[in-house]
C-alpha positions as CSV (number, residue, x, y, z in Angstrom):
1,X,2.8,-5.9,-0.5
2,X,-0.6,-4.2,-1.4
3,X,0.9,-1.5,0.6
4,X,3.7,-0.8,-1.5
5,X,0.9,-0.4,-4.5
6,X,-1.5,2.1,-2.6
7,X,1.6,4.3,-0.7
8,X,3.2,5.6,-4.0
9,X,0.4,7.5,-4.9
10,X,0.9,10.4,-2.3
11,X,4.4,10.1,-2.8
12,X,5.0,10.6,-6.5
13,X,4.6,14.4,-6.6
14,X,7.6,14.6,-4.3
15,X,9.5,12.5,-6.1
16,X,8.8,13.6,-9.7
17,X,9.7,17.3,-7.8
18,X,13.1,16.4,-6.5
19,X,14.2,14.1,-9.6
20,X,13.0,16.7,-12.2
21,X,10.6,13.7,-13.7
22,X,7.1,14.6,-14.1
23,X,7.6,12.8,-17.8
24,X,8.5,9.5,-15.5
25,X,5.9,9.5,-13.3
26,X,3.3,6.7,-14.7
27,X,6.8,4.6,-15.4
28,X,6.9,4.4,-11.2
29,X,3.6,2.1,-11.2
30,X,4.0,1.1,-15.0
31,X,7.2,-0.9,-14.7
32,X,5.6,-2.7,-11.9
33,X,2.7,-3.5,-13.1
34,X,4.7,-4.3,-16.4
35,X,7.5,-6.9,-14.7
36,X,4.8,-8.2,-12.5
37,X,2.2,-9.2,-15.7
38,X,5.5,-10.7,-17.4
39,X,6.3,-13.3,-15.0
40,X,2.6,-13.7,-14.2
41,X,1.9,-17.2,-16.0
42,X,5.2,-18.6,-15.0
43,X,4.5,-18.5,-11.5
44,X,1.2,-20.0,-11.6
45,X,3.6,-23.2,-13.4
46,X,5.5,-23.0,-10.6
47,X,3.3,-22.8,-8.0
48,X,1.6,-25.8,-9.7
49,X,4.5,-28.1,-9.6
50,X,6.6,-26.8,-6.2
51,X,5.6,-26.5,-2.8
52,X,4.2,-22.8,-2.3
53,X,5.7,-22.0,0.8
54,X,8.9,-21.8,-1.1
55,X,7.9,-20.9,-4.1
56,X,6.0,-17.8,-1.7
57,X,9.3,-16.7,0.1
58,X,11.2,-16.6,-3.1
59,X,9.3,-14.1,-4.4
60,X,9.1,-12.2,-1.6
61,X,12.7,-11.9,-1.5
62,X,12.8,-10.9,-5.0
63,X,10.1,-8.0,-4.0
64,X,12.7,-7.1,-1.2
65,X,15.5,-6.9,-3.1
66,X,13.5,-4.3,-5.5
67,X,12.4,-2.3,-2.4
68,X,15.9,-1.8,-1.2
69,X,16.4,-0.5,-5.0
70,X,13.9,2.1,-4.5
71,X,14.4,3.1,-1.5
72,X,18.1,4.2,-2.3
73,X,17.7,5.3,-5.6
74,X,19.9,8.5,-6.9
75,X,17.9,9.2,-10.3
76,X,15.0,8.5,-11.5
77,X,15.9,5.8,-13.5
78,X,17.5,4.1,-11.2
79,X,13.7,3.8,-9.5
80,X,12.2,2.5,-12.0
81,X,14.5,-0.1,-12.6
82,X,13.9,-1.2,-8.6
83,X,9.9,-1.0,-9.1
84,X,10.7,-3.2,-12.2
85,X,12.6,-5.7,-10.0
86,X,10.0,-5.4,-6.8
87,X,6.9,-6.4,-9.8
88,X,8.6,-9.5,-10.4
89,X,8.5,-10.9,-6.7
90,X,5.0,-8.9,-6.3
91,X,3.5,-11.1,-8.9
92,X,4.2,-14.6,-6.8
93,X,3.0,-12.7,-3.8
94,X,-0.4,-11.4,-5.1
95,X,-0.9,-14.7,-6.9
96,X,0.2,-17.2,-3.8
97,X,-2.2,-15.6,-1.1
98,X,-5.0,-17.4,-3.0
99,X,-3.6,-20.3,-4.4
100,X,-2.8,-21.1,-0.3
101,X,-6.1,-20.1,0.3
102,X,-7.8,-21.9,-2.4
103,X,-5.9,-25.4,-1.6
104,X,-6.4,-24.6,2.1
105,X,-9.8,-23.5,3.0
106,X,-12.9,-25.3,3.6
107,X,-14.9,-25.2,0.4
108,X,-18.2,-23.4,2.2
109,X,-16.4,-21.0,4.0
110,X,-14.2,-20.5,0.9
111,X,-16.2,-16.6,0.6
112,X,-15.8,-15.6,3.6
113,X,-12.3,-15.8,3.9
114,X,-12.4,-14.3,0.3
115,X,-14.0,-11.6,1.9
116,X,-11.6,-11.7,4.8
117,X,-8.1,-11.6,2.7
118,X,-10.2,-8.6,0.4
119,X,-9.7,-6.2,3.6
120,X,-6.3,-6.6,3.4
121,X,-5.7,-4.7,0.1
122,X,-8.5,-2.3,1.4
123,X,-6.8,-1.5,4.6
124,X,-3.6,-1.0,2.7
125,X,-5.5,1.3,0.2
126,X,-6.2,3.3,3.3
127,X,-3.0,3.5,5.4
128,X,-1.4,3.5,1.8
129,X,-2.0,7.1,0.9
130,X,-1.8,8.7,4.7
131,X,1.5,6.7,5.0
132,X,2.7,8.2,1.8
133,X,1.9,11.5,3.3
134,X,3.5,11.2,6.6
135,X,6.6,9.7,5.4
136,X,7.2,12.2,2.2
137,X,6.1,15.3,4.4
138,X,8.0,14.1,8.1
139,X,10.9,12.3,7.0
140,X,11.6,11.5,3.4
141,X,10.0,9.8,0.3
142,X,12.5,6.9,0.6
143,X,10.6,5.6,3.6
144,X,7.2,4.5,1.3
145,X,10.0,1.8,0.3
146,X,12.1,1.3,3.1
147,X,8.9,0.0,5.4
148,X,8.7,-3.3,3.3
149,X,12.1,-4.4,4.6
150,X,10.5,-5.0,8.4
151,X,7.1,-5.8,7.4
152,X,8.7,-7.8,4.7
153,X,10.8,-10.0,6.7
154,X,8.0,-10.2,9.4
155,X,5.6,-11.6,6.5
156,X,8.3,-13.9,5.7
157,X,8.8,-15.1,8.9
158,X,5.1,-16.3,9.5
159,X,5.0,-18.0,6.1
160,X,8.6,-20.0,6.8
161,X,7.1,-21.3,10.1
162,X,3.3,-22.1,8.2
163,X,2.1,-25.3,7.4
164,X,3.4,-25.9,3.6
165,X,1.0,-26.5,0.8
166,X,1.6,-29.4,-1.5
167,X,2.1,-28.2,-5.1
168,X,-1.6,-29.5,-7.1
169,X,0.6,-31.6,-10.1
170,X,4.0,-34.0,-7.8
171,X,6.3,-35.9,-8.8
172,X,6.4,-34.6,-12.4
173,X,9.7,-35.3,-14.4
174,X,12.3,-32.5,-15.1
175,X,11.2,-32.1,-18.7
176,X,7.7,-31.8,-18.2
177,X,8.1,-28.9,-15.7
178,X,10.5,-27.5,-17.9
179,X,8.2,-27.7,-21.2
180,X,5.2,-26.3,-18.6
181,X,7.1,-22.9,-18.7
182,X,6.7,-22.6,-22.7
183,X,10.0,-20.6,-23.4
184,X,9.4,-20.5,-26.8
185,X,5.9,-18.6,-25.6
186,X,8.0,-16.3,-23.4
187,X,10.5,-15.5,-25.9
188,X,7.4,-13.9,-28.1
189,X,5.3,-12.7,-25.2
190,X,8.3,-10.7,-23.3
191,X,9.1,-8.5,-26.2
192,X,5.1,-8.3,-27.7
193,X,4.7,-6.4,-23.9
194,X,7.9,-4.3,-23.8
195,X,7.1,-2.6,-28.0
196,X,3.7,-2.4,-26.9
197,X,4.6,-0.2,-23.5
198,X,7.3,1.9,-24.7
199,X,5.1,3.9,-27.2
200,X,2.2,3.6,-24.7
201,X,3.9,5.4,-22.5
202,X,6.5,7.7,-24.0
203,X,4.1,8.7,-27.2
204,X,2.7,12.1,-27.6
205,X,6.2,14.1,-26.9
206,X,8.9,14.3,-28.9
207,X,10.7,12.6,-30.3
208,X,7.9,10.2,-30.1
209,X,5.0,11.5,-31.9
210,X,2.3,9.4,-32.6
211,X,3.0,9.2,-36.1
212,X,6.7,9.3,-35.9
213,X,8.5,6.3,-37.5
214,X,9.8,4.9,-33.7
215,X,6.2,4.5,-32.4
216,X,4.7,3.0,-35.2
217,X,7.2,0.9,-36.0
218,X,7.0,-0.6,-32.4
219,X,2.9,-1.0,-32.2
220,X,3.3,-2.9,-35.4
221,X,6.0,-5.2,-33.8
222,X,4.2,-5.6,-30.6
223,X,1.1,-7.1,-33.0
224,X,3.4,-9.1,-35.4
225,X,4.9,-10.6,-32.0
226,X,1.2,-10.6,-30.0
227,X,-0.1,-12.8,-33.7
228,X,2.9,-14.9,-33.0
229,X,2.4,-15.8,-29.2
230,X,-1.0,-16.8,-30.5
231,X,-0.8,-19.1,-33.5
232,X,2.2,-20.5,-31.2
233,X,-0.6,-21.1,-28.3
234,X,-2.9,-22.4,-30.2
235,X,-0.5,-25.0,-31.6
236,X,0.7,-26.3,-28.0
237,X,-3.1,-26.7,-26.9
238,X,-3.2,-27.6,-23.1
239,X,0.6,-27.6,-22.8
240,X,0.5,-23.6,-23.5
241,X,1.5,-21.0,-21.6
242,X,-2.0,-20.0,-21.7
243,X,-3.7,-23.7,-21.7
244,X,-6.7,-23.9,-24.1
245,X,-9.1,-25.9,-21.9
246,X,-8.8,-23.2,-19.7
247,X,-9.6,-20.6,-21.8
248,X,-12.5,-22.0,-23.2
249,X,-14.2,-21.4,-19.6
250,X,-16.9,-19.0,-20.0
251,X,-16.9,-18.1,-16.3
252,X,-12.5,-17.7,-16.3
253,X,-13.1,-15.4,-19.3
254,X,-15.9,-13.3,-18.7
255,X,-14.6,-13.1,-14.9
256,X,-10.8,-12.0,-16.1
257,X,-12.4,-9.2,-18.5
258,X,-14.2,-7.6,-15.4
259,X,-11.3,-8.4,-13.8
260,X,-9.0,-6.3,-15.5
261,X,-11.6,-3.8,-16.3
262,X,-12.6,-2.7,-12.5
263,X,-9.0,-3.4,-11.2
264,X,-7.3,-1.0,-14.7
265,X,-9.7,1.4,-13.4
266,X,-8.9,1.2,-9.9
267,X,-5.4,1.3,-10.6
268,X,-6.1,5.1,-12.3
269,X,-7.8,6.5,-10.1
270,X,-5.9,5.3,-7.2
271,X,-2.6,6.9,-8.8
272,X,-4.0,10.2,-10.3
273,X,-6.7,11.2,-7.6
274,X,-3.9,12.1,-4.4
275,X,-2.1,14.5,-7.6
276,X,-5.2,16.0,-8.5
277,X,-5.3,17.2,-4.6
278,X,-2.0,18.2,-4.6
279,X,-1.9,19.7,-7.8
280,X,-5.6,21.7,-8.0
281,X,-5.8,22.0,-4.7
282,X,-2.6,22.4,-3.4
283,X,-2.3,20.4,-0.7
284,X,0.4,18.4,1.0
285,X,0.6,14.6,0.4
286,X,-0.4,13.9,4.0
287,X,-3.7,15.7,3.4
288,X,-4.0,14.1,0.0
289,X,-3.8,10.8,1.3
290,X,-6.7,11.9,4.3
291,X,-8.8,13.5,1.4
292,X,-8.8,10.2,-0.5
293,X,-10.0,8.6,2.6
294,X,-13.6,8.2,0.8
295,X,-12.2,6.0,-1.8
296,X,-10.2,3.7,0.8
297,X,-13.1,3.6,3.3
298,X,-15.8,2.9,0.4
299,X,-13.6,-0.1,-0.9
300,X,-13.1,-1.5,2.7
301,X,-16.7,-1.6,4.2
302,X,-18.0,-2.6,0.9
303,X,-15.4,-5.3,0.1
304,X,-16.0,-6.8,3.4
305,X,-19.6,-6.7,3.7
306,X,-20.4,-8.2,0.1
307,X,-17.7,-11.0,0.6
308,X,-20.1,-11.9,3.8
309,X,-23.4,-11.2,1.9
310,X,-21.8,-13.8,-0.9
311,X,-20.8,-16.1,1.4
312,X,-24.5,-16.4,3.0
313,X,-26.7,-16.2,-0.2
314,X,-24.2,-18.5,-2.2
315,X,-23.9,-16.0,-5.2
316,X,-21.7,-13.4,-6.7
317,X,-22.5,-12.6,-9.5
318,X,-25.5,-10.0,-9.2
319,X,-23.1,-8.3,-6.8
320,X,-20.6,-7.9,-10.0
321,X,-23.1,-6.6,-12.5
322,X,-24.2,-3.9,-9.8
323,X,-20.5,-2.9,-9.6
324,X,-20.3,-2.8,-13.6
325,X,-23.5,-0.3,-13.1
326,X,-22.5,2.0,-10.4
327,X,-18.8,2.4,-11.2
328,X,-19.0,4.4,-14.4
329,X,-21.7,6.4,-12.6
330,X,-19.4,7.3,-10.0
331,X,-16.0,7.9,-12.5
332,X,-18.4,10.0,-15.1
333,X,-18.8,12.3,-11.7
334,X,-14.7,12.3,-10.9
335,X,-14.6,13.6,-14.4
336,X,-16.6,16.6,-13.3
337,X,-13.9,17.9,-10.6
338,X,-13.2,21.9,-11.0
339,X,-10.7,23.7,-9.5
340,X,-13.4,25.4,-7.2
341,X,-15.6,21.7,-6.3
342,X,-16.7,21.6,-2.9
343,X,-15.5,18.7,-0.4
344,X,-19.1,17.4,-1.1
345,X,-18.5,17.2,-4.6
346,X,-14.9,15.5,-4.0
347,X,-15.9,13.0,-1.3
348,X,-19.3,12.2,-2.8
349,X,-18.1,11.1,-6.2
350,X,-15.4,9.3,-4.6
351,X,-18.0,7.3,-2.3
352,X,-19.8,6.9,-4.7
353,X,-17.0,4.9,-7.2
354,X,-15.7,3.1,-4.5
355,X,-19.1,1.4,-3.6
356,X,-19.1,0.3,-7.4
357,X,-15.4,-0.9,-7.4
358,X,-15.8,-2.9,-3.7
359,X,-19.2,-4.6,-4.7
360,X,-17.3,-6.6,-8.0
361,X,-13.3,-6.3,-7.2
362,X,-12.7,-9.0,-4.4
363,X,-16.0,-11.0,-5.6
364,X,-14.9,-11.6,-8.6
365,X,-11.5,-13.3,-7.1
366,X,-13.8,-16.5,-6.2
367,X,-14.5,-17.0,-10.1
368,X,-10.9,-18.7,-11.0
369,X,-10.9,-20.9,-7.8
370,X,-14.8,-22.4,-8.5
371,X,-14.8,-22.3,-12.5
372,X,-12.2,-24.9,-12.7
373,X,-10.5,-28.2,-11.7
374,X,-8.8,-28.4,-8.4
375,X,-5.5,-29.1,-10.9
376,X,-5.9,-25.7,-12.6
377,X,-7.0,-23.2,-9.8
378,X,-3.0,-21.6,-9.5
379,X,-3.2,-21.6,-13.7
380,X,-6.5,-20.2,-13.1
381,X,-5.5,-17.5,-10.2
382,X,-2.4,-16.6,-12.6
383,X,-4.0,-16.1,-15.7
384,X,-6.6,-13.3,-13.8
385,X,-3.4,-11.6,-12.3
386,X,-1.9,-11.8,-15.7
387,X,-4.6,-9.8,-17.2
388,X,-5.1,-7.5,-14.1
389,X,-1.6,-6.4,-14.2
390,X,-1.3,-6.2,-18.1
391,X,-4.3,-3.7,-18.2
392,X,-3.2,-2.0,-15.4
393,X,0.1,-1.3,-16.6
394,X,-1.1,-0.5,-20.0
395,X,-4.0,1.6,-19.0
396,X,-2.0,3.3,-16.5
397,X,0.1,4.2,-19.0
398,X,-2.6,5.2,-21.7
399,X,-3.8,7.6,-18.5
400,X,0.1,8.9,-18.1
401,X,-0.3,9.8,-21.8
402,X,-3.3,11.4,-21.9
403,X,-2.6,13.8,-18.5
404,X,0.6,15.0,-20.1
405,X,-0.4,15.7,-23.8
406,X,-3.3,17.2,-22.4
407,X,-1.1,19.5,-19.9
408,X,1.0,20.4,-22.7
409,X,-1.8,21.5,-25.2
410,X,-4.0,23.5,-22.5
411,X,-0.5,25.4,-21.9
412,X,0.4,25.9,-25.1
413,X,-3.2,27.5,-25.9
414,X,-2.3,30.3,-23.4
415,X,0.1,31.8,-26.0
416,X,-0.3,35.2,-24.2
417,X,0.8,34.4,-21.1
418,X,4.2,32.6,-22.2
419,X,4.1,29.7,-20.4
420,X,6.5,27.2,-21.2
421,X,5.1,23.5,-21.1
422,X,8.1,21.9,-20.6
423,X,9.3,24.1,-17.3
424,X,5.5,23.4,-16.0
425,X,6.2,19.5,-16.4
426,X,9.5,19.1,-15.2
427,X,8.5,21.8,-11.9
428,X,6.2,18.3,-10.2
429,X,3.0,18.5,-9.4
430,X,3.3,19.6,-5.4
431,X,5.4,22.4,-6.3
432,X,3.4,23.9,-8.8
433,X,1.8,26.9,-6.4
434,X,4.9,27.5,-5.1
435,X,6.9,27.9,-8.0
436,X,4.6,30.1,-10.4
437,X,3.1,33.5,-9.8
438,X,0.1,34.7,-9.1
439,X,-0.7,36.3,-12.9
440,X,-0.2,32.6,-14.5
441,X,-1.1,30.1,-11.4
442,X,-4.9,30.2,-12.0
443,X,-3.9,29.5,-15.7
444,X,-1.9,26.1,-15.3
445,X,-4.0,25.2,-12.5
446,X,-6.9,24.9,-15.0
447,X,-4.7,23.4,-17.4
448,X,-3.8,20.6,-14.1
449,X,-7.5,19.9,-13.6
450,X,-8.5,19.6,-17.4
451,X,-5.4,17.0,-18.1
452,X,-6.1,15.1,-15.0
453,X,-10.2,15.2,-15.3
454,X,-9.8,13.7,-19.0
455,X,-7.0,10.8,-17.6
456,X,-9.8,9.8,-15.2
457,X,-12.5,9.1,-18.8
458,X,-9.7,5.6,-18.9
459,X,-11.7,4.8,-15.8
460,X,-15.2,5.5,-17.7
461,X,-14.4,3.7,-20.7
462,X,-13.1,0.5,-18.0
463,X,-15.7,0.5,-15.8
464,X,-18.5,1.0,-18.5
465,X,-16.8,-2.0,-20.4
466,X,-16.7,-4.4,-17.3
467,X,-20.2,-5.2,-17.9
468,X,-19.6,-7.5,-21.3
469,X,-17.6,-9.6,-18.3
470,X,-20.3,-9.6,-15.3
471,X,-23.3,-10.4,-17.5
472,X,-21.7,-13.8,-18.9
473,X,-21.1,-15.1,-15.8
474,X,-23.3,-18.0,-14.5
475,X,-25.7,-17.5,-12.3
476,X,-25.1,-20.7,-10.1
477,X,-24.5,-21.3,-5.8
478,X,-21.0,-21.3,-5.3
479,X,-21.1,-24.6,-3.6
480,X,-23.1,-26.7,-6.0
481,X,-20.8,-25.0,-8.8
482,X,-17.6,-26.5,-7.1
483,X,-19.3,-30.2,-6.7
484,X,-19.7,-30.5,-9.7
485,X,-16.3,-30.4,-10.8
């Protein structure tokens, strides 16, 4: 599962070469990350009401189902409409591996298990890239999807023979499970995401200039919609989709705005760092995924060791606000990268942002299951994935935007060389040294590290804005927090 997230990465190059689809290339993570924020709240309804073991394997099947997609896709479109599938079930997954753990884990050893399921994703962000490489170089692209069928089913397996976990709210009738889901929430939600994304993502090239008709008439739809879903929550109170006495949880709401801020910064960097390597540096997308080693390795060992730190002293919130200080240290650097850096300059920054990332990103995961009642820790859990996954998918985008706007004006400045943009775009990032001559490839390999540099200033502006979150939190042991409730 966090595998599939961290292996596409090395793989995208490859894929935007053979299908022609630079253009399409932030869609591949964007539609995820968009399906998967959609169905976000939903699940933490149903994982309040049904048993999760179920309501666990569902999913996964779902995610399955969209892998399978992937993996045989014939166009590009065709792709994104398996990623869009594989979200859905990826949202119960991410969200159900700590409502289990929340409803069954001792309450004082509750961070270090934290720390425990944070390697996970860590390990995955390491084996994710090399993976990537190995199967897009030795055998084929397809393979960064087909490899969730086994491990998939093996995953599914364990959890069908697991102890099940009672859902928090039983024996609730029909109608109030049904009302729980707010369709008339959904019905403005859905649509306020989709007009918001499509310009996002598609604006900046025509036919969708930022001042054409199309993509402002969709911004101001996606905020009529957005006013909408509000006034509508407001008016349902605790029986919204969103449920006020949740919201008005200082801890829940300053936690989810780090949240999203380190994790839509994360999500950048992950994605656009293994094309810089490829691109600049022309490598292949096994030695991509080895050169982003640093940031894997820097998220693992500082993942771990803080969620056993925590776990000791009791508290995790000075651990956040040190990640809101070093992390836009160590993106400001990333922005830096030249076509000629050194692998000191390349590895350092990246040690150097991961450190900040690993001391807040996993921490920060013990905020929804201490801030609230034992009733409302899957709402909680929900709600932070919601938000993680709607700034990822947004920002990802914004970052997609930005890289190929800014590729297409740095060519276009070049009048004398008579490059054409569009043949630079649509030629894929791994290819671009082999494609292009010598007289022009030092030209649009400048214009490649300038458009990817300025994507990575989405991960400045995140990082640097996650400390509004990690200095509101409360500064209270996690134990004493939780006996109070």
């Amino acid at each position: 599962m966090y595998l599939d997230t961290t292996i596409l990465g090395t793989a995208s190059s490859r894929i935007s070469t053979e299908f022609h689809s630079l253009q399409d290339v932030g869609w591949y993570a964007s539609s995820y990350l968009l399906t998967s924020c959609i169905v976000q709240l939903p699940y933490g309804q149903l994982y309040k009401f049904y048993t999760a073991k179920w309501v666990f394997l569902g999913a996964l099947c779902i995610f399955e189902i969209g892998s399978l997609i992937c993996a045989t896709a014939p166009t590009s479109g065709a792709l994104i409409c398996g990623r869009s599938i594989a979200g859905i079930g990826s949202a119960g997954i991410f969200s159900g591996f700590y409502v289990v753990m929340a409803y069954s884990t001792p309450v004082e050893h509750r961070a270090l298990y934290n720390g425990i399921l944070g390697s996970v994703p860590a390990i995955a962000n390491v084996a994710g890239p090399v993976l990537g490489g190995v199967f897009t170089d030795r055998l084929s692209w397809r393979w960064c999807f087909y490899i969730n069928l086994p491990v998939g089913g093996v995953a599914g397996l364990c959890m069908l023979f697991s102890r099940a976990v009672k859902p928090s709210l039983k024996g609730a009738h029909w109608r109030e499970k049904l009302d729980a889901f707010d369709l008339v929430g959904n019905a403005f939600l859905v649509p306020a995401l989709l007009c918001l994304m499509l310009p996002v993502q598609m604006g900046g090239t025509a036919p969708w200039e930022w001042d054409s008709a199309r993509v402002i008439a969709l911004f101001v739809a996606s905020g009529v919609l957005a006013i909408i879903f509000g006034v509508h929550q407001i008016w349902r109170g605790d029986r919204a989709l969103l449920p006020l006495r949740i919201l008005r949880n200082r801890d829940l709401l300053a936690g989810a705005w780090f949240n999203l801020c380190i994790e839509g910064a994360l999500v950048v960097i992950t994605y656009y760092l293994p094309i810089w390597f490829q691109a600049v540096r022309n490598v292949s997308a096994i030695q991509s995924g080895v050169m982003t080693l640093p940031t894997m390795l820097g998220l693992i060992l500082t993942a771990v060791a803080t969620g056993g730190l925590v776990a000791v002293v009791g508290y995790y919130t000075p651990f956040v606000i040190v990640s809101s200080i070093v992390t836009p240290i160590g993106a400001g650097l990333l922005t830096t990268l030249a076509v000629d850096s050194t692998t000191a300059h390349w590895l350092g920054y990246q040690v150097l942002n991961s450190v900040g990332v690993g001391l807040g990103c996993q921490n920060v995961m013990l905020v929804p299951q201490f801030a609230v009642g034992a009733g409302d820790v899957s709402m909680a859990i929900s709600i932070f994935f919601f938000t993680r996954t709607l700034t990822s998918s947004i920002f990802l985008a914004i970052a997609q935007s930005i890289f190929q706007n800014q590729l297409a004006q740095n060519l276009r400045s070049h009048t004398e060389l008579s490059i054409d943009p569009a043949a630079v775009i649509h030629t894929g990032a791994s290819q671009v040294s082999e494609t292009f001559s010598s007289d022009v490839l030092p030209t649009i390999l400048n214009a490649y590290n300038s458009a990817l540099t300025r994507s990575f200033d989405v991960v400045i502006a995140l990082s640097a804005l996650s400390i509004l979150g990690s200095v509101c939190l409360s500064w209270r042991r996690i134990n004493e927090g939780y006996r109070r409730k």
